[in-house]
N, C-alpha and C positions, 0 to 999 in steps of 0.2 A: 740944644744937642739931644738927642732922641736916645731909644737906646741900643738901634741898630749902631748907629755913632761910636757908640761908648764899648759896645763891644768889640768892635772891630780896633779903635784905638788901643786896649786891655791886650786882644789877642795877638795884634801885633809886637809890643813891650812885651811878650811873653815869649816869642819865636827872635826877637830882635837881638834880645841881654845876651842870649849866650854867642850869637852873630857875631854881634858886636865884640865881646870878649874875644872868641877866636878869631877877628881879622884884628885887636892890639896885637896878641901875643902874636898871631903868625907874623905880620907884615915887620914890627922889631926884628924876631928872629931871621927875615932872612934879608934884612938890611943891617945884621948883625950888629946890629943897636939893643939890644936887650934892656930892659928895664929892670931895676933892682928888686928885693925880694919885698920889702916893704908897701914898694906899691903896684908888685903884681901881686901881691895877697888882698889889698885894698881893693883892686880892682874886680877882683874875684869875690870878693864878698859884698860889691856893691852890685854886680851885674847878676848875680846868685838871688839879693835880695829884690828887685825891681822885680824878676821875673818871679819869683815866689809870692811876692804882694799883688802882683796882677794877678795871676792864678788864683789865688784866694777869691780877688775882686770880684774877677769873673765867676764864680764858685758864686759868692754869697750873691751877689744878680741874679743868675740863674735861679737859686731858693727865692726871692722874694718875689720875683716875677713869674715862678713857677715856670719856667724855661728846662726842656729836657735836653734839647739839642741846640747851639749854635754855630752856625760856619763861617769858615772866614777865608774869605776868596783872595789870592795873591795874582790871580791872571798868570798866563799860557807862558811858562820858560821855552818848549821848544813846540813844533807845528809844523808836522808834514801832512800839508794837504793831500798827495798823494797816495800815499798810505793809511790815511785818515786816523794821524795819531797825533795826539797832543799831551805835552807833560804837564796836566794843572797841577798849580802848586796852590792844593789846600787842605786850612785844618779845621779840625771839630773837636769841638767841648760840648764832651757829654758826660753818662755814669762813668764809662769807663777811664776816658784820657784825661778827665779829669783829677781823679784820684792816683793816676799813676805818674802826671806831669807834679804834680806836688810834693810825691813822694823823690822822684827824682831829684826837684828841687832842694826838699831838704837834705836827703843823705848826698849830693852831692858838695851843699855848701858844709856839709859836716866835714866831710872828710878834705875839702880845699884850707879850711882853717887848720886841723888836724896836720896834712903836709907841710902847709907854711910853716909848722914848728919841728915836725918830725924832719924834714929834710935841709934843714938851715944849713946851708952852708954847704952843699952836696953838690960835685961838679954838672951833677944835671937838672938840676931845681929846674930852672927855663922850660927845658924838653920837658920833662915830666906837665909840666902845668899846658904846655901847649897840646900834647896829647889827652890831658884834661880837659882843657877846651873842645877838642874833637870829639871828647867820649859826650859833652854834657852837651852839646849841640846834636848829636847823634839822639839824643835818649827823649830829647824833647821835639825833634822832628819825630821821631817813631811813634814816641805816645800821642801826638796831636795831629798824626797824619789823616788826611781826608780822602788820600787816595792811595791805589795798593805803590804807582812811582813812588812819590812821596815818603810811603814807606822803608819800600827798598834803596833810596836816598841814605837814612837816616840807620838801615841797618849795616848798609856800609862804614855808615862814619863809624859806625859803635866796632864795628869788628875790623876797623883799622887801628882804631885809639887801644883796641883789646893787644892785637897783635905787636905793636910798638912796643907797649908796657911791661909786656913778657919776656920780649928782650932788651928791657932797659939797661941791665947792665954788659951793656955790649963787647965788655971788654972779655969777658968770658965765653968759651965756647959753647958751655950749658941753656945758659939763656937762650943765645940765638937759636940754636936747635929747636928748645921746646915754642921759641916763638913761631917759627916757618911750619910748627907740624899743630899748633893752634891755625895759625896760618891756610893750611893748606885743609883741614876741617870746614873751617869757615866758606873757602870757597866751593866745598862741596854742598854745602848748605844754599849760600846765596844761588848757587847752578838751580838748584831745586826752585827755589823763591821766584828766580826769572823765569825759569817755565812754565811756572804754575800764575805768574802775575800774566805773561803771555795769552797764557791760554782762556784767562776770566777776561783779557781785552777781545780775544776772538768769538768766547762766549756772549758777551755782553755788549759789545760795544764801545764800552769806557772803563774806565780806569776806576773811577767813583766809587766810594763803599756803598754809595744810596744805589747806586744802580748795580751792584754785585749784589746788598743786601736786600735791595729790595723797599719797602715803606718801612717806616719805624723807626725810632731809636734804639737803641743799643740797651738793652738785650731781647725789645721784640722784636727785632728783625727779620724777616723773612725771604732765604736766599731764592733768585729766579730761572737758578741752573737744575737742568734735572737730574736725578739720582745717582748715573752712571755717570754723569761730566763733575757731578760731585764727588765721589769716591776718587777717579782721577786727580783732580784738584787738591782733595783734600788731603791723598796721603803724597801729592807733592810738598804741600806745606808742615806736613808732619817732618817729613824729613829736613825742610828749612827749621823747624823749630827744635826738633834732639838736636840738629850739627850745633843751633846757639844754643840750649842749654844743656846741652853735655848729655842726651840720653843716651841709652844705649840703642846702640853701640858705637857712638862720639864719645863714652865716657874718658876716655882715655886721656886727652887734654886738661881735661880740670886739674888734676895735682900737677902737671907741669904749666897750668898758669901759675900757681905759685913762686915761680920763679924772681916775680915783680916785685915794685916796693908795696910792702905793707896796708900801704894806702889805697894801692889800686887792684891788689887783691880785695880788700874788704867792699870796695864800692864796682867792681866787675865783678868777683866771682861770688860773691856771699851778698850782693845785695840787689842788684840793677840789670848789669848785663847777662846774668844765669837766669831772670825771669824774662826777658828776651822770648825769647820762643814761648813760655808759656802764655803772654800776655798775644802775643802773634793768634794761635789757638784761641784765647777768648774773642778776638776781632772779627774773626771770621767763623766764629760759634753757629752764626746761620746757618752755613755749608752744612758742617757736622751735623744739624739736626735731619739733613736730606736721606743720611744711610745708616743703618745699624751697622752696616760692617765697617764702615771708617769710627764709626764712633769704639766700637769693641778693638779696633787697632789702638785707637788713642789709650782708651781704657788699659788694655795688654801693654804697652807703650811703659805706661806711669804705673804700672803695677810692678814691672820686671826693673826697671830704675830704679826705684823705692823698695824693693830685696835688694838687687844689686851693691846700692851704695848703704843697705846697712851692715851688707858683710863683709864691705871693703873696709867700711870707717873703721870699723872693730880691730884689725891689723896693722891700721897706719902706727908709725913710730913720731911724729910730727904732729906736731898741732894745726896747721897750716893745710894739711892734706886731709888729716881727720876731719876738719871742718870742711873741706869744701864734699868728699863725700859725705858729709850730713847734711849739706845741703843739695847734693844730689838725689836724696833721699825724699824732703820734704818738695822740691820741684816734682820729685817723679808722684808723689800722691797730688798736690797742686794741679798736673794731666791729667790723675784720674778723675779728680773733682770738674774739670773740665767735660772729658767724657763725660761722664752722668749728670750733664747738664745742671751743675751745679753754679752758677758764673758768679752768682757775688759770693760765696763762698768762698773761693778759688780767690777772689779779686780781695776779699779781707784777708785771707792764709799770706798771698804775697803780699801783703803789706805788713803783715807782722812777722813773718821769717823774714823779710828785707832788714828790717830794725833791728832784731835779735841780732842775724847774722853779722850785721856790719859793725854792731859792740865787740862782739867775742873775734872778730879777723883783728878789730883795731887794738884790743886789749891782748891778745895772741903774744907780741914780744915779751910782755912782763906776766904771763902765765907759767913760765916755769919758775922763774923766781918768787912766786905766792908761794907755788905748789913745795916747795923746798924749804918754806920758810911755817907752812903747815908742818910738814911732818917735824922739822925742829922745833915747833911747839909743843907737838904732842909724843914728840921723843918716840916716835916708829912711824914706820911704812905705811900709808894708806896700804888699806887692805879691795881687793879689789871682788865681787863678788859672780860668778856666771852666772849668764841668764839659765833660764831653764831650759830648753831647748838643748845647751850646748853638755847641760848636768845629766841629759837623759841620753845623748847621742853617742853609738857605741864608739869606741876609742878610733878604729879604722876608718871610718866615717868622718871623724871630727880632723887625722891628720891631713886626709883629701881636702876637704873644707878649707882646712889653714893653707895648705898648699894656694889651693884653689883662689882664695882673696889675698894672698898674697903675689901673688902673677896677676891681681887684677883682672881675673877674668880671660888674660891669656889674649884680651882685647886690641892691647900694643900689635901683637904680634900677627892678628890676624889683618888688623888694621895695614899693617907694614905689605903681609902677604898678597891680598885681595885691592890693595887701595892704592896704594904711597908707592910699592914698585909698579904694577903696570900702567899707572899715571908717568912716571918718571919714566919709562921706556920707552911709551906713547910718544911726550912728548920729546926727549930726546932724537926719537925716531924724526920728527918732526922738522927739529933743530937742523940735523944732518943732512934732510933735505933741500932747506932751506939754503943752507949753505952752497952744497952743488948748486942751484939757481942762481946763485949770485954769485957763482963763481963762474959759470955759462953766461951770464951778460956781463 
């Protein structure tokens, strides 16, 4: 066996495990055969571990063979001759997908052990793990996609698995709300993503990052659109990558994914799916070097998120919301690191805010009870101290300010204004139409 052989064996057990995981779980669920919690944790921690062990495999192959790049061809899922489109389904292991499919692997087998004990006995263990299965099948088509479908494949699963989990508890009307208006972000995003993946098909030819990038591995790559069909492109994809990780002005969303269990807060919004669009941005990092002015958007981008989210975090009353703008924050500079052509920077920053983050969301429940159990140690109030900024800013000034990150930026609203109603009139408009139609045949 060779070691084109051996790779393609590896990379398929790596695309395979969590397959395989989401057709147990789904096909039980809806032959309402569910399987118990014992060995759907088992099976989650063995399909978690195959695909992590290959990962690695293929990792350490590639170092001893000094291998930068390998692909791994699945053949044509759809093919219009016609139209001369074909959906190749493939993936690559390179600097990039590699480090971020691993990562995925592990905080996602973190936090499957972690629920198995966190939600024991919870009338929706089942659901939760199946929409688990969708998020971790999602996260590892994305990281390992070869092509920009592929991609958009894999970002759909992650922002359907996102959307479910925010209104996991369905029985309230809170949840579902913030879930349909995660929801309805999303798809202003993915809108973006399909025009812009469209138009590098009509650019280029194909779908292929080697033919959008050009020669080279990742991060020499060099894209083969020119300047003005890159700034188009690119800040179509800017905007698919704020709607998935919450820049502004999508911030809005992030505190009401909160809404979820614990668990899927920590491994969506603090570890995996809020670097989503930043990791998007590194992919297609070629484009970005074609224009100064998409690149000074990005920059401006991750500049104004990272103020943004650290005047919000400052006023949250919650731990749950305080952290996810702090990692609002750290996303928006991760951008700018991006911008300034900085990529393994950026590419290590998310690997360690991934980790940090997913400690302090998972540890979040028993953080008030430390915090209470300090100060009755020390017999008083932590004392809390202003930064400087806020010690020098005249009184007037600081109540706008508080006002001001308290309304969050006032972002809901304009959000609701500019977005969520003429979208809803649109298509109700739509709706009504439709009806006369089929009420005339």
């Amino acid at each position: 066996m060779n070691s084109e052989s051996i790779f393609h064996f590896l990379g398929v057990c790596v695309v395979t495990s969590p397959a395989l995981l989401l057709a147990l779980f789904g096909i039980t669920s809806l032959i309402d055969r569910p399987i118990g919690e014992r060995l759907m944790a088992r099976a989650t921690q063995t399909m978690v571990m195959i695909g992590l062990f290959a990962s690695i495999a293929v990792l350490g192959l590639m170092l001893s063979l000094d291998i930068r790049y390998v692909p791994i061809e699945l053949g044509n899922w759809v093919v219009i001759p016609e139209q001369h489109f074909h959906f190749h389904l493939k993936f690559i292991f390179d600097r990039l997908s590699i480090p971020f499919c691993i990562l995925s692997f592990i905080l996602c087998g973190t936090i499957g052990a972690f629920a198995s004990r966190y939600l024991h006995r919870e009338p929706g263990y089942n659901r939760f793990f199946v929409c688990y299965a969708i998020f971790l099948l999602g996260m590892i088509v994305s990281s390992l996609a070869g092509t920009i479908e592929t991609l958009f494949f894999g970002w759909e699963l992650v922002g359907l698995s996102s959307a479910l989990l925010v209104a996991f508890f369905h029985e309230r009307l809170n949840p579902v709300r913030n879930g349909l208006r995660v929801w309805t972000i999303y798809r202003i995003a993915d809108a973006a993503f399909l025009v812009a993946a469209l138009m590098l098909h009509h650019l280029t030819g194909a779908g292929d990052f080697d033919g959008l990038m050009g020669t080279g591995s990742w991060p020499d790559g060099h894209a083969t659109i020119s300047e003005q069909h890159a700034l188009f492109v690119g800040l179509l994809l800017l905007v698919a990558a704020a709607g998935k990780s919450a820049l502004v002005p999508f911030s809005g969303w992030l505190p009401r994914a909160m809404e979820g269990p614990t668990p899927s807060s920590a491994v969506f919004y603090g570890s995996l799916s809020v670097h989503l669009g930043a990791y998007l941005l590194l992919r297609v990092s070629p484009i970005l070097e074609l224009s100064l002015t998409l690149r000074l958007a990005v920059i401006g981008l991750g500049l104004v998120s990272a103020l943004f989210g650290t005047l919000i975090a400052r006023v949250q009353t919650d731990i749950k919301s305080a952290l996810a703008f702090a990692s609002l924050t750290q996303v928006g500079i991760i951008v700018v690191e991006i911008g300034c052509g900085l990529r393994y920077i950026a590419l290590i920053h998310i690997i360690g805010h991934a980790c940090l983050r997913t400690l302090q969301l998972l540890r979040a429940p028993t953080l008030l009870h430390d915090y209470h159990s300090l100060e009755n140690a020390i017999g008083a109030h932590l004392s809390q101290k202003k930064s400087l900024w806020m010690r020098i800013m005249p009184q007037r000034y600081r109540i706008w300010l508080y006002r001001f990150a308290l309304e969050r930026g006032y972002l809901d609203i304009l959000c609701n204004l500019l977005i969520v109603r003429p979208f809803l009139a649109l298509f109700r408009m739509c709706d009504a139409w439709e009806r006369r139609w089929t009420d005339l045949l």
